[in-house]
N, C-alpha and C positions, 0 to 999 in steps of 0.2 A: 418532580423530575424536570431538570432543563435541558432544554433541545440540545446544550452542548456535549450535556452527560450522554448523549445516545451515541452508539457505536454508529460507522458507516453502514448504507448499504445499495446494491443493487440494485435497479427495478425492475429489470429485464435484462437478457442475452448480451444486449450491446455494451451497459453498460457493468456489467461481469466480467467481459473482455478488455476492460480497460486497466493499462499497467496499474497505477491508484487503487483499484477496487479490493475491497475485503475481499480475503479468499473464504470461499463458502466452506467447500471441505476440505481438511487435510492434506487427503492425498492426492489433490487437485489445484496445488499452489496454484493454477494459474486461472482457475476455475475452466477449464479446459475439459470436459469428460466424456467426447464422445466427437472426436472430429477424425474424418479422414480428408486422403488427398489422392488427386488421379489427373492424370495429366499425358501428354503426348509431346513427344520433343519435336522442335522447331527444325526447319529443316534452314541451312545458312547457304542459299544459293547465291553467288554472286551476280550482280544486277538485277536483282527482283525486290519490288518496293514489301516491306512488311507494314501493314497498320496492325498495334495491338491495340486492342484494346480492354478495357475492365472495367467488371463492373458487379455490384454488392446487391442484392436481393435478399430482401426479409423475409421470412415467414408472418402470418398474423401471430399473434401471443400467445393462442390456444387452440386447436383444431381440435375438433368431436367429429368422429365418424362414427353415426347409431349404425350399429347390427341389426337386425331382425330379432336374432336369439337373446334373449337377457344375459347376462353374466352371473351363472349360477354354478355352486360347489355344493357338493353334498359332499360330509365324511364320517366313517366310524374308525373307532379306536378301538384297541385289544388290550386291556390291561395282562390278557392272557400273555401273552409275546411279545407286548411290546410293538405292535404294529399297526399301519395304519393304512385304510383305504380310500381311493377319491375318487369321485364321479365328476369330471369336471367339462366345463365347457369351455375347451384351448384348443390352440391350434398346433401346441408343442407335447404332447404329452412327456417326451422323455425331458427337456428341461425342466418341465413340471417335478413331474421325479428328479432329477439330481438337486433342483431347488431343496424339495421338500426333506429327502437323505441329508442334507448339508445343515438345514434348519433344526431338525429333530437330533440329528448328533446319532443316527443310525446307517445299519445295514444296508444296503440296497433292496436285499430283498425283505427286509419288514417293511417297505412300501407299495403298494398297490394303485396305480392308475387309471381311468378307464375313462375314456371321451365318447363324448354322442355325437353323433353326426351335427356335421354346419355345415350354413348353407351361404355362409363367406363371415370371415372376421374382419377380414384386411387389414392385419396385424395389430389389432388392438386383443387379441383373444393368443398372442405369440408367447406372454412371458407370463412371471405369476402374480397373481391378482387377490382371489379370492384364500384359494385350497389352504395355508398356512393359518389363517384365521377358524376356517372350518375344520382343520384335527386339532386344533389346539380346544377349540370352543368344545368337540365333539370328544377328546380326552377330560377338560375339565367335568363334564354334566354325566359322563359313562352311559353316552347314547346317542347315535347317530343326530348328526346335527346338519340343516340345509340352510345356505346363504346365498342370498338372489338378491341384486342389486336393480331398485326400482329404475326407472327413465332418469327420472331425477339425480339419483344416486351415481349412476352411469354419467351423466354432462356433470356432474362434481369433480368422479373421481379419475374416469380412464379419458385420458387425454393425451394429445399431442404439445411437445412442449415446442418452446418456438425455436426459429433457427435464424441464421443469416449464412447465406451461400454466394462466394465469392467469385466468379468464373472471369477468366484472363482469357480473351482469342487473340489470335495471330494469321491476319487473312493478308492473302497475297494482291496484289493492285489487279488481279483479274478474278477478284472472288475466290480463289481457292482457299480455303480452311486450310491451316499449315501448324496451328496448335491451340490446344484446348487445354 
């Protein structure tokens, strides 16, 4: 294979964002998929000096914030019904549930949730992780099946992905903030 034959690609955030760049997903022509925007209007006072200014902040590449608690699912399946139950460690249970209804092609109520107390996730424990591996593994084997994700496994898998954060001010020749 020659370096020419290789398609483009990315190496980070920045340059994802660049008009040139392969687009990763589909339905993310622009690779764009997870931005907002917030801001406060300028106020147009006549004779009062505005500096704006701007300015671009990166995130590191990958943020890891360990838990205390491991990241563990336990699940069993009911060939009986059709249904399935999870013991997980989240911080959302009901997105868990509508994840898992939407994945399995079911009812609402053939699904079962049920979380153990935390003692902080700080959003890494928010969306779904483990639980869809756990009834799938735990329908294939017809027997409750537990998944725990070592230290290790944890700084592999559940991460922060990186960012860059743009913030424009608008301060007035006496210090007053007039827009963000």
């Amino acid at each position: 294979m020659s370096l020419s034959s290789m398609k483009s690609f990315a190496s980070d955030a920045t340059d994802a964002a660049k008009a040139q760049a392969p687009t990763i997903h589909d339905e993310w022509p622009d690779n764009e998929c997870g931005a907002w925007h917030w801001s406060m209007a300028i106020s147009n006072q006549p004779g009062k000096t505005r500096i704006m200014s701007s300015k671009a902040y990166s995130r590191a590449r990958l943020r890891i914030m360990s838990r205390m608690e491991p990241h563990v699912s336990i699940a069993q399946w009911s060939d009986d019904d059709g249904s399935a139950e999870v013991w997980t460690s989240t911080q959302s249970p009901h997105g868990v549930h509508g994840a898992l209804v939407e994945i399995l092609n079911t009812q609402p109520e053939k699904v079962r949730v049920h979380t153990f107390n935390l003692g902080g996730g700080y959003g890494a424990k928010g969306g779904v992780k483990l639980e869809p591996m756990a009834v799938c593994a735990a329908r294939k084997a017809g027997r409750p099946v537990r998944i725990a994700l070592t230290r290790e496994e944890v700084f592999q898998t559940i991460a922060k992905h990186a960012a860059t954060i743009r913030i424009k001010t608008g301060v007035k020749s006496d210090g007053t903030f007039v827009a963000r």
